[in-house]
PADO-855658 format. One line per 10 residues: number of its first residue (from 1); for each residue z, x, y of C-alpha. Coordinates in Angstrom, 3 decimals. Example, Ala and Ser with C-alpha at 12.3 -4.5 7.8 and 13.67 -1.06 7.14 Angstrom:
REM residues 2
1 = 7.800 12.300 -4.500; 7.140 13.670 -1.060 .
***
This chain:
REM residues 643
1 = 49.810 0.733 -18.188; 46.889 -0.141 -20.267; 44.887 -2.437 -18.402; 45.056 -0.445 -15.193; 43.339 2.255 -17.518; 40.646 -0.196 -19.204; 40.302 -1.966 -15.930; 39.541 1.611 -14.162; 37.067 3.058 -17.786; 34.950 -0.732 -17.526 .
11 = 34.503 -0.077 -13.372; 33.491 3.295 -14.359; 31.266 2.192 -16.944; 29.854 -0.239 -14.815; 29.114 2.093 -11.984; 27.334 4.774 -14.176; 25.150 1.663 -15.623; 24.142 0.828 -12.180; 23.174 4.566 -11.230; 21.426 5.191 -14.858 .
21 = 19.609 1.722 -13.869; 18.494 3.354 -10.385; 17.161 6.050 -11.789; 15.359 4.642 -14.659; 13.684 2.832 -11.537; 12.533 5.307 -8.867; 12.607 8.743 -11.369; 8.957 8.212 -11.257; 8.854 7.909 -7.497; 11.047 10.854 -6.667 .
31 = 7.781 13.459 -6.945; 5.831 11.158 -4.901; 3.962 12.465 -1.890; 3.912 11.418 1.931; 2.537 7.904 1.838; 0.704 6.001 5.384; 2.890 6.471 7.833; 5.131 9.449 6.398; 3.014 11.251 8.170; 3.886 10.151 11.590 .
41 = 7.174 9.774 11.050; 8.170 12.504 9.412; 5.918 15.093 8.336; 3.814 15.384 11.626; 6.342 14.034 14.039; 7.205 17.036 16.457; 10.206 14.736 17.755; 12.540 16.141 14.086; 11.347 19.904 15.489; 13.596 20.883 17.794 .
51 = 17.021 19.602 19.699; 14.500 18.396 22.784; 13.012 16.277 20.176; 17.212 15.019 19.087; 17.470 14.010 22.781; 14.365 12.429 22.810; 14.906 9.724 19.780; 18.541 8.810 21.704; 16.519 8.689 25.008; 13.772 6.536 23.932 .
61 = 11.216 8.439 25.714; 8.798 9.079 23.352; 9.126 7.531 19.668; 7.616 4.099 19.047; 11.055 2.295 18.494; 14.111 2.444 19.263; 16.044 3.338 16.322; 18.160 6.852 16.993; 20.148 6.750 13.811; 17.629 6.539 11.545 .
71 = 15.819 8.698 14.093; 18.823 11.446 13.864; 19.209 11.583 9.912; 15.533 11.920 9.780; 15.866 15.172 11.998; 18.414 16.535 10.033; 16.571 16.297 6.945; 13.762 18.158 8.261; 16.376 21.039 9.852; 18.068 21.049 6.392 .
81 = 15.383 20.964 3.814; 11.857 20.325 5.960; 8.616 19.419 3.902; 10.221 19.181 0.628; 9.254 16.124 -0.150; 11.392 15.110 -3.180; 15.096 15.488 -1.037; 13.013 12.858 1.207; 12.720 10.496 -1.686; 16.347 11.145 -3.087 .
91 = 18.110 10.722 -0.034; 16.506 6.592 -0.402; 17.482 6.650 -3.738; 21.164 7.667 -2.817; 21.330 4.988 -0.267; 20.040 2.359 -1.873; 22.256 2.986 -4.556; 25.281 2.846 -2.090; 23.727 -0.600 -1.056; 24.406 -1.743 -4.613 .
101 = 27.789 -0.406 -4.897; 28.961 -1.988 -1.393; 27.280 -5.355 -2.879; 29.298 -5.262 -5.809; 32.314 -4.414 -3.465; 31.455 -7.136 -0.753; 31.008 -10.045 -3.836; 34.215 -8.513 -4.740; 36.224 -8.968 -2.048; 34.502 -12.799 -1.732 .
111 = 36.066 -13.972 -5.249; 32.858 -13.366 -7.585; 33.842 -11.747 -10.419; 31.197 -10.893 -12.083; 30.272 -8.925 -8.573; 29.293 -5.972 -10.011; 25.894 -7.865 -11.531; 25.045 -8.180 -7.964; 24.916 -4.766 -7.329; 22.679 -4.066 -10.279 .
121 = 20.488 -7.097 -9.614; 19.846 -5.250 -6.684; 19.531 -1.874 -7.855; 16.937 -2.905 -9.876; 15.191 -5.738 -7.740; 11.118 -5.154 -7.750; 11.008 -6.869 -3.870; 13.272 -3.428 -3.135; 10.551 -1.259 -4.417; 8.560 -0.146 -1.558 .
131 = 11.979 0.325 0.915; 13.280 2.711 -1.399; 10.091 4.450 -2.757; 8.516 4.678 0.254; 9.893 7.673 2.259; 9.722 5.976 6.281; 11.470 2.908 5.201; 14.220 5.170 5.458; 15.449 2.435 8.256; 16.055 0.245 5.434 .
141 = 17.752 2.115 3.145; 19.939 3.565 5.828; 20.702 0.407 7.477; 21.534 -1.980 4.749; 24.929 -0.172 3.254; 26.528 0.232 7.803; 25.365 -3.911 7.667; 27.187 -4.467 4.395; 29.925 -1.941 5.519; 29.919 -4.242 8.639 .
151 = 30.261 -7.442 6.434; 33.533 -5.684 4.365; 35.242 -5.149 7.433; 34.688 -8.522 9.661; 36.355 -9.943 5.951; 38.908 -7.881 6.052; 39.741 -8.983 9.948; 39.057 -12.344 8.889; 41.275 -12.783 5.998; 44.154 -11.154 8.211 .
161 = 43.560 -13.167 11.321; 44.046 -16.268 9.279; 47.036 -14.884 7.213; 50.731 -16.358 8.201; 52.633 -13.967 10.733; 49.703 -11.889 12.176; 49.781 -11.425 15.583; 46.378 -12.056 17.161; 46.429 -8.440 18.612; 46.656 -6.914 15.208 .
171 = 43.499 -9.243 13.988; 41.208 -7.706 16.881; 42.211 -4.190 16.064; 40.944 -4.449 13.050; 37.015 -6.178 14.446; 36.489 -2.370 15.920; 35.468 -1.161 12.166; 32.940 -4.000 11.851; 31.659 -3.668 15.615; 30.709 0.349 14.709 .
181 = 28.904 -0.664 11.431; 27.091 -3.248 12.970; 26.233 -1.222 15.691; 24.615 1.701 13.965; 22.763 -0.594 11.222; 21.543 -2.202 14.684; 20.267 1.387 15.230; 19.178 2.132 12.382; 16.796 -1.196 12.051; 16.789 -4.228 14.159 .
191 = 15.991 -6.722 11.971; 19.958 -6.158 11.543; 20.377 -8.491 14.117; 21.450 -11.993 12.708; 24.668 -10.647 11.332; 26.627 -12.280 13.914; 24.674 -16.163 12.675; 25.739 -14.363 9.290; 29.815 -14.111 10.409; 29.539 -17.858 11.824 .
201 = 28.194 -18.979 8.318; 30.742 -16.668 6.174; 33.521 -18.871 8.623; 31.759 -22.146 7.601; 31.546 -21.068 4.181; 35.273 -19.896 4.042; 36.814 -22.684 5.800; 34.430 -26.036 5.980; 33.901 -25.478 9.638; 33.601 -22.953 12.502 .
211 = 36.486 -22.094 14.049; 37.175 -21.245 17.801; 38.271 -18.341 16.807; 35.181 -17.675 14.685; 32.854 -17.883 17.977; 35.572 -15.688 19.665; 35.502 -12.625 17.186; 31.401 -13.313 16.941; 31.010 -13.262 20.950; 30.887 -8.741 20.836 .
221 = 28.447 -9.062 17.807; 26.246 -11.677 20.227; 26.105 -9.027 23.066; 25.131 -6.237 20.970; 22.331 -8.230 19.312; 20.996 -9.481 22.554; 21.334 -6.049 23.969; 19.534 -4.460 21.056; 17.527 -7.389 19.960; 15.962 -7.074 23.679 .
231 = 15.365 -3.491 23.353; 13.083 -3.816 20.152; 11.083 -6.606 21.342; 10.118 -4.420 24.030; 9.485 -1.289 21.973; 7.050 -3.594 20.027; 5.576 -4.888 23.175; 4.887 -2.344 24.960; 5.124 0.879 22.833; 3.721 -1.031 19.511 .
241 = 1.810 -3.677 20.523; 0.610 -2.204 23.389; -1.210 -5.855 24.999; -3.294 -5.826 21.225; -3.504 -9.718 20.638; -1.410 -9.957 17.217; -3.647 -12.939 16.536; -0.269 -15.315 15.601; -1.785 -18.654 16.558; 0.463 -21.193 18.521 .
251 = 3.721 -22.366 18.376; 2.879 -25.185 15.573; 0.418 -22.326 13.609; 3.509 -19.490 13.775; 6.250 -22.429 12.446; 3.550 -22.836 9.559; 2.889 -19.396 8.981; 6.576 -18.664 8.799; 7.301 -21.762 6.629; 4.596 -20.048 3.898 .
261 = 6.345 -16.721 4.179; 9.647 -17.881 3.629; 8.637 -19.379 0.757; 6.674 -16.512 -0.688; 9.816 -14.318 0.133; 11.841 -16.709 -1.772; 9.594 -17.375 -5.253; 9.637 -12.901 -5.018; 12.906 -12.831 -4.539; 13.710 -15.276 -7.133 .
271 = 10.950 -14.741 -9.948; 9.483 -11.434 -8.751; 6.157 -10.583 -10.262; 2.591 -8.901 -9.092; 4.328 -6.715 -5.806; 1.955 -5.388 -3.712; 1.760 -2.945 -0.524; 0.175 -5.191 1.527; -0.829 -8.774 1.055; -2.876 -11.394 2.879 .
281 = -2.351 -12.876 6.163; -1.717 -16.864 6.841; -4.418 -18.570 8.047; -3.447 -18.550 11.853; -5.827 -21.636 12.744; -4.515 -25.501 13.294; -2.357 -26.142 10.639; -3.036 -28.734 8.030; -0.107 -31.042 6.810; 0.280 -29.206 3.124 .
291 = 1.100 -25.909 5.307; 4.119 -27.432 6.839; 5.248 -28.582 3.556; 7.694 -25.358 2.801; 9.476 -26.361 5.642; 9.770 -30.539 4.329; 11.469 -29.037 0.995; 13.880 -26.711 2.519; 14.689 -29.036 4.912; 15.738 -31.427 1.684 .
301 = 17.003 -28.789 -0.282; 19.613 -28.054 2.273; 20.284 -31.726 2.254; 20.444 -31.942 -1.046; 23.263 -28.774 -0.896; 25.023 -29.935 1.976; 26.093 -33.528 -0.131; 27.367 -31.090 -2.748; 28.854 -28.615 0.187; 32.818 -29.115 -1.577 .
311 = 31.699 -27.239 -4.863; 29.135 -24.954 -5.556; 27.045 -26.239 -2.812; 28.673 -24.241 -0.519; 28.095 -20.910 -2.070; 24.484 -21.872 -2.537; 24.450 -22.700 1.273; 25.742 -19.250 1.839; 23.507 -17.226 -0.010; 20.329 -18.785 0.953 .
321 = 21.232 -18.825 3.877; 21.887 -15.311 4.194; 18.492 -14.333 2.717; 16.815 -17.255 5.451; 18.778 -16.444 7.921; 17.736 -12.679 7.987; 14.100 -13.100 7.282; 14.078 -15.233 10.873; 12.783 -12.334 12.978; 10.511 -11.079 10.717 .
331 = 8.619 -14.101 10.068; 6.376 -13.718 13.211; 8.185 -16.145 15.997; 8.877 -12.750 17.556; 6.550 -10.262 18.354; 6.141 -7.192 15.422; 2.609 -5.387 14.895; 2.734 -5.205 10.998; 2.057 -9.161 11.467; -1.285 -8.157 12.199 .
341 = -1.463 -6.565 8.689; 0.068 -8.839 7.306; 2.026 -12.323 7.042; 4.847 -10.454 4.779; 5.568 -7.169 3.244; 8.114 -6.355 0.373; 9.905 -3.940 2.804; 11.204 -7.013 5.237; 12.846 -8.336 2.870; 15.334 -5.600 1.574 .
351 = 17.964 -6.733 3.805; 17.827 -10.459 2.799; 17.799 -9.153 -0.794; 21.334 -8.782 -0.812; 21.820 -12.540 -0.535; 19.729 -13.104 -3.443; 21.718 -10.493 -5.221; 24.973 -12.126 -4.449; 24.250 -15.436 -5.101; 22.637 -14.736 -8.594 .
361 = 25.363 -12.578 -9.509; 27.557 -15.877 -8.511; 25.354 -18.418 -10.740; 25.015 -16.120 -13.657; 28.941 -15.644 -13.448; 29.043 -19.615 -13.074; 26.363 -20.130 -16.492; 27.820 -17.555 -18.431; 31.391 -18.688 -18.127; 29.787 -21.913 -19.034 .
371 = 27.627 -20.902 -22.770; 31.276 -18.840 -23.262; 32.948 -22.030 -23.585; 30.234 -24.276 -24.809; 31.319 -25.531 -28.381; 28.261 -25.853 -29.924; 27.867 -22.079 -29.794; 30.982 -22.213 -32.417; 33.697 -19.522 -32.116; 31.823 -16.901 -33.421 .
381 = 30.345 -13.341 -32.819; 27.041 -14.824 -30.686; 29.039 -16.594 -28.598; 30.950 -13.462 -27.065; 27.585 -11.556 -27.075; 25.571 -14.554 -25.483; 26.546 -13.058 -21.727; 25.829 -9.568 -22.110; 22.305 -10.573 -23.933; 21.327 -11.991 -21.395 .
391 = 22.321 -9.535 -18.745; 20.338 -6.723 -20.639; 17.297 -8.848 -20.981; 17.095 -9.898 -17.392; 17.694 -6.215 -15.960; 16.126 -4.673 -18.208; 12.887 -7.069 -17.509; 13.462 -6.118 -13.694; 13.762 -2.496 -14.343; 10.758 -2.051 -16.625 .
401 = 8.908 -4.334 -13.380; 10.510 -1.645 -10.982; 9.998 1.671 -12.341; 5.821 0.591 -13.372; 5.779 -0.066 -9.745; 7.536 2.983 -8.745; 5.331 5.035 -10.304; 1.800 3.531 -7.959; 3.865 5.476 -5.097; 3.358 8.711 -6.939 .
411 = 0.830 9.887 -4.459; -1.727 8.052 -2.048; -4.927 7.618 -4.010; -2.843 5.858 -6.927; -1.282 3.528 -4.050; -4.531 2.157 -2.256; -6.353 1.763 -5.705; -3.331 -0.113 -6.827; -3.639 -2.219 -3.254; -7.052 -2.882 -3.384 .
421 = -6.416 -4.222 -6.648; -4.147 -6.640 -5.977; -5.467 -7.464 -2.886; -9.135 -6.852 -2.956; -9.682 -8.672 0.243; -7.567 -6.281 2.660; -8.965 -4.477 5.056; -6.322 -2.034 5.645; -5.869 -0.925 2.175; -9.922 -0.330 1.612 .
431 = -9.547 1.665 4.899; -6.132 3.574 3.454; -7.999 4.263 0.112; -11.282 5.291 1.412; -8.953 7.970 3.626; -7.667 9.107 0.501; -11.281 9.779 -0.892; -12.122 11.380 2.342; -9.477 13.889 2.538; -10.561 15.006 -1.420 .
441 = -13.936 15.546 -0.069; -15.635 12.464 -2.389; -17.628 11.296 1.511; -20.118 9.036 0.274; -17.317 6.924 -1.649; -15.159 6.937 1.403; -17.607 5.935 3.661; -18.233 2.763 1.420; -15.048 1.412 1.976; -14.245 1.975 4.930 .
451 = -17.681 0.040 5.456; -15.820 -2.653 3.176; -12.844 -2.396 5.490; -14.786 -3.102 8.916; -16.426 -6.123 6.996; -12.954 -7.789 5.875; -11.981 -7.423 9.262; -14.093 -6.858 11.852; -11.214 -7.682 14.246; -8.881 -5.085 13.941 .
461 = -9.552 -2.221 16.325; -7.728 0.486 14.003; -9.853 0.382 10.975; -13.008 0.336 13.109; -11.116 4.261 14.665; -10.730 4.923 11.311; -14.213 4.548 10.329; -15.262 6.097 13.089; -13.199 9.099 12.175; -14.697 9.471 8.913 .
471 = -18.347 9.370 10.733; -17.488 12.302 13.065; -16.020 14.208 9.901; -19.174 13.619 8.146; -21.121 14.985 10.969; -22.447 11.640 12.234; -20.795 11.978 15.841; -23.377 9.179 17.007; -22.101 6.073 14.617; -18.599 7.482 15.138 .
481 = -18.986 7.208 18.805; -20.140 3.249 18.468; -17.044 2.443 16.070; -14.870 3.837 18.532; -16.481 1.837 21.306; -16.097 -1.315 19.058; -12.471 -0.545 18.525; -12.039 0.273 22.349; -13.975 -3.461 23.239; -11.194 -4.871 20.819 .
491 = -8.226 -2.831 21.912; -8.890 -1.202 25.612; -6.162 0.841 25.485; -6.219 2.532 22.669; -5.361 5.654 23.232; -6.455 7.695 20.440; -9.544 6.050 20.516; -10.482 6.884 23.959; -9.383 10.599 22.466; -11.771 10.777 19.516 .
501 = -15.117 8.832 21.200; -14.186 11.644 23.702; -14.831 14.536 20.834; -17.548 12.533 19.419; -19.020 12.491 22.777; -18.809 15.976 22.947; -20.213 16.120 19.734; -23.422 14.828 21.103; -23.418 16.892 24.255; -22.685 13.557 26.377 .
511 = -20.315 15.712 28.376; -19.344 13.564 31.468; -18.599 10.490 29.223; -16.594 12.478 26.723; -14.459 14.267 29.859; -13.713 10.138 31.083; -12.568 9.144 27.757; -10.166 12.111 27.442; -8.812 11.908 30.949; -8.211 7.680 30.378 .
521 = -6.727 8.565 26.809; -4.054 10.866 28.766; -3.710 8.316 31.232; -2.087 6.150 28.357; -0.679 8.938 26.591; 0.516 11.931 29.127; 1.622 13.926 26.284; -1.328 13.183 23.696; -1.448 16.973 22.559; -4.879 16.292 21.182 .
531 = -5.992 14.845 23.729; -4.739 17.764 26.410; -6.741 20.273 23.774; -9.745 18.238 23.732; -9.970 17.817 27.490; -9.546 21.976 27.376; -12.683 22.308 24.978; -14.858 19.559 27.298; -13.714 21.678 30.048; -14.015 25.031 28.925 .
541 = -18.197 23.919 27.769; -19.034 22.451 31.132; -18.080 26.099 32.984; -14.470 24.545 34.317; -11.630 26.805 33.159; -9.405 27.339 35.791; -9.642 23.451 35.247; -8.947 23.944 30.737; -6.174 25.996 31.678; -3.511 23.637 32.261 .
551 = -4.797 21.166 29.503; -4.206 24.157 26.776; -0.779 25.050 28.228; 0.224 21.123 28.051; -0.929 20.929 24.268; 0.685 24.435 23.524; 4.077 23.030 25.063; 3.768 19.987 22.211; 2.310 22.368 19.120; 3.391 26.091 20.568 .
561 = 1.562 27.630 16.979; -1.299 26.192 17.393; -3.314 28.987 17.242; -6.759 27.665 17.949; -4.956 26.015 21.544; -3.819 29.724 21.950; -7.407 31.281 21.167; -8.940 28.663 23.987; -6.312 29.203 26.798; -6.984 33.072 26.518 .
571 = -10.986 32.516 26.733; -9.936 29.997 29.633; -7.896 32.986 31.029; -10.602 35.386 30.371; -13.601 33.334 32.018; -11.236 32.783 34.886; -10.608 36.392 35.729; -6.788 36.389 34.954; -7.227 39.366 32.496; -3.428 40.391 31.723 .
581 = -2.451 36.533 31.156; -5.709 36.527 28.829; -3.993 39.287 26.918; -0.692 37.874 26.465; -2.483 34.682 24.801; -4.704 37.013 22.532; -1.620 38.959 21.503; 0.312 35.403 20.880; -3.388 34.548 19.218; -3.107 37.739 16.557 .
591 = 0.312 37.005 15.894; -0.252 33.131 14.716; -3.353 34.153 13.176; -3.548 37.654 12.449; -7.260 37.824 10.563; -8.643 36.213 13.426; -11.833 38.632 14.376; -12.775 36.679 17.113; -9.703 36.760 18.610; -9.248 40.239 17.854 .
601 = -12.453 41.107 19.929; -11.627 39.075 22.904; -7.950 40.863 23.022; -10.215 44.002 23.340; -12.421 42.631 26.008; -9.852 41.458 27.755; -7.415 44.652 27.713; -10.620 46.810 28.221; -11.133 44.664 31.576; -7.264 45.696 31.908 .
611 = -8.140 49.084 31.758; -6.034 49.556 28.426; -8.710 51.776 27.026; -7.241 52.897 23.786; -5.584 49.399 22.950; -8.964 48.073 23.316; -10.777 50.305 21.060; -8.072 49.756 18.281; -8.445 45.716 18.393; -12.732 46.497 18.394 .
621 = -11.940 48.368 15.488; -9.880 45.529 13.346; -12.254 43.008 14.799; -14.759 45.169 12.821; -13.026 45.719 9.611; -12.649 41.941 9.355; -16.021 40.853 10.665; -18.266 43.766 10.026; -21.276 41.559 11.455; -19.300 41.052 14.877 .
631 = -21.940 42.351 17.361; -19.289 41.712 20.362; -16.528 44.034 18.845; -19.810 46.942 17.979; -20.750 46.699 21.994; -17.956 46.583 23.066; -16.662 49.516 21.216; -19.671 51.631 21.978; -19.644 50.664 25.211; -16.081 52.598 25.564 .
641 = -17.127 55.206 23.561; -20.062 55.613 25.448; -17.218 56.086 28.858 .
***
């Protein structure tokens, strides 16, 4: 009875280490802000607003992927606990942590018995930083523990398929489990989709060969991943990528490219050191012969394994290749825009992770076992506490790396410094810091590097809108208009570009122009809500509302308390002579924004033109109290007091 209960007290001890070692990492993350892209897909995404939006992200109609799991816990988070940022950040933390605990249950359940040193490994990995800190890698975090979930099952099929007196029946039963999993970490993240290469190798790995009935029980796994697989290449083709030229090189430059990256994934993953939120790109040119060289040592490093496949060989086979085997579709022989940014990024390799975790956890078990028994550590007291020193220094060396790295996610202006630190030759992260410096009103400091960002890469059409965005917020609509025509010569169908030269345009009273920018920006976009309200406002100047009207009402549909949208469709209403409508969008005005003279006075005008005498008078009369100065509101008032 004893062991059971020491057994059970040293899991539980173990556990707690592994959740007190996950916090000590991401505490200083969990009162972090929204970070780059949070804002689109969370905080500003009107898709996690309402149950149109729920139907939407299972549709596919109008999110940039296709990922409706991840898409379906994001909207409930917002429907349970909306902008509140730090539930964002813990809900990564609890998943990741679940990732550890199914690692250490996975290693488990494949004879490792130190398995539980996987799952801190992990826990406490630097290269799983950024997945788990940053609030829209939320597809990671999520996916990882239904893939290992996947992995637990498909063992437990295996293991009774192959058992004496099965029947075959019974075996397949038993695949549905792992055919969900895989199926919603498919959903949750596509880069999901080598598990079933991942099923062959645990059957190689397991029994020296693959097995007919190994490609059998892998053939449903195949179909979903080509299903899916298909379905996210052409997300990032056409919703993504959008024709942009991801400037990849050819065949021979991409095998290259991907041969670096590996390699770089693999010294992180191994000896991780210096992380950074976005590092260089590959050279993309010819390749010269040292470039192809990662490729030459794996290729005899797998040689070297395979002649020492009978013994430990074959784990080392396993685990690598689980980490190679799914980095493949990230390392840019299929299409994925982030290449653009970047040849590699800490988040693509949180999956692959776990295969670094489980085969460390392996070797350490192996090299431990082996100073336990060594002689020449004598009998004694070190030689018993030789294991566990060695644990504590390693994690606690990868926690210490995690949690100062944690903390640069604290908010956006400590990120980008951070980035353009490490990697002072990135575009994108001059352009993300000088946004940072923008939106805290230091201009002249944001305009200088974004002018740095433009220079590191003149080629990439979104940091030339970005410029251009700071330009027209400086009141410069003239050099924002020629950065958006640069990014437009670069990227024709750039959407949001087309939008913004439209309001700079405007901007400069270049009316016609700005009205055939908006109109080919909602060509691309049908339900760019900016781009409907912008077309209203070119519209609305150039004496065409009956024309504005139906622009508003399209962006109201998208933002209905938008109260400025609201303001403009009632002056649309008003100039076009539909007086009662006009005074339904004044009243919906007043209610959004009820200190709104302006709006105030036109509600008057436009119920005096309704004959609505006395409700007229009383909105001239707030319009007044909260714009004393408002000549409108004074005629218009005297002019019914004067009936």
């Amino acid at each position: 009875m004893a062991a059971p209960a020491k057994t059970k007290a040293q899991g539980a001890l173990q556990a707690a280490v592994i959740v007190l070692a996950g916090w000590f990492c991401y505490s200083p993350a969990l009162h972090g802000g929204w970070l780059w892209d949070d804002a689109m897909e969370v905080a500003r995404n009107p898709l996690l607003r309402s149950g149109s939006g729920l139907a939407k992200i299972w549709l596919g109609t109008a999110s940039l992927d296709y990922l409706p799991v991840k898409g379906t816990i994001q909207w409930l988070e917002w429907h349970l606990w909306g902008d509140r940022v730090l539930l964002h950040h813990a809900v990564n933390v609890v998943l990741h942590l679940a990732g550890a605990f199914l690692i250490w249950s996975l290693l488990g359940r494949l004879g490792v018995r130190r398995a539980w040193l996987g799952g801190l490994l992990f826990a406490v990995h630097p290269l799983a930083v950024e997945s788990v800190a940053w609030i829209s890698e939320l597809k990671n975090t999520l996916s990882l523990p239904f893939l290992l979930l996947a992995m637990i099952a498909y063992v437990d099929f295996d293991e009774r398929g192959h058992a004496p007196k099965t029947s075959a029946g019974g075996n397949f039963r038993a695949l549905a489990p792992s055919l969900l999993f895989f199926l919603l970490a498919m959903l949750s993240k596509s880069s999901a989709v080598m598990f079933p290469v991942i099923i062959l190798l645990y059957g190689w790995w397991r029994r020296g060969r693959i097995t007919l009935r190994d490609w059998t029980a892998s053939a449903p796994f195949f179909a979903i991943s080509a299903l899916l697989g298909a379905t996210a290449v052409w997300f990032q083709e056409h919703r993504v990528i959008d024709g942009q030229d991801l400037a990849l090189g050819g065949p021979l430059s991409r095998l290259a490219a991907a041969g670096i990256s590996l390699a770089f994934y693999l010294g992180h993953a191994l000896l991780p050191s210096a992380p950074a939120p976005i590092y260089s790109r590959w050279p993309v040119g010819a390749p010269a012969l040292w470039q192809l060289l990662p490729w030459i040592a794996l290729g005899g490093a797998c040689a070297w394994l395979w002649k020492r496949r009978d013994g430990w060989g074959r784990h080392a086979l396993f685990g690598l290749g689980f980490f190679a085997i799914n980095l493949l579709p990230v390392l840019g022989f299929l299409p994925m825009y982030y290449l653009r940014i970047s040849s590699v990024a800490d988040h693509l390799a949180y999956l692959p992770l776990a295969g670094i975790a489980g085969l460390a956890a392996a070797g350490l078990d192996a090299w431990l076992t082996r100073i336990q028994a060594a002689e020449f550590l004598g009998r004694g007291r070190f030689r018993d506490l030789a294991p566990s020193i060695a644990i504590v220094l390693l994690v606690a060396a990868m926690a210490v790396e995690s949690r100062s790295y944690a903390g640069k996610f604290i908010d956006e202006e400590t990120l980008w410094t951070y980035a353009v630190r490490q990697n002072p030759v990135s575009g994108v992260a001059h352009s993300n810091l000088a946004y940072t410096l923008l939106r805290s009103g230091r201009i002249g400091e944001a305009l200088a590097e974004y002018e740095v960002s433009v220079s590191l890469a003149p080629e990439d059409a979104t940091l030339h809108y970005n410029y251009g965005n700071a330009l027209l917020r400086s009141g410069r609509p003239d050099g924002a208009a020629a950065q958006y025509e640069t990014a437009l010569e670069i990227r024709p169908r750039y959407a949001e570009a087309h939008n913004n030269l439209g309001v700079a345009l405007q901007a400069g009273g270049r009316m016609p122009e700005a009205i055939a920018h908006l109109e080919a920006a909602l060509r691309l976009q049908p339900s760019n809500a900016d781009a409907h309200y912008n077309l209203g406002n070119a519209l609305l100047r150039t004496r065409r509302p009956e024309e504005a009207v139906p622009q508003y009402e399209a962006a109201i549909r998208t933002f209905p308390e938008n109260a400025e949208a609201h303001y403009n469709l009632g002056l649309a209403l008003l100039q076009s002579g539909r007086f009662r409508d006009a005074v339904e969008e004044y009243e919906r005005t007043v209610r959004l924004a009820p200190n709104n003279a302006e709006a105030r006075n036109n509600l008057g005008n436009a119920l005096a033109r309704c004959g609505r005498t006395t409700d007229a008078m009383i909105e001239y009369e707030t319009a007044l109290r909260l714009d004393p100065n408002l000549t409108g509101a004074r005629q218009g008032l005297q002019a019914l007091l004067g009936n």
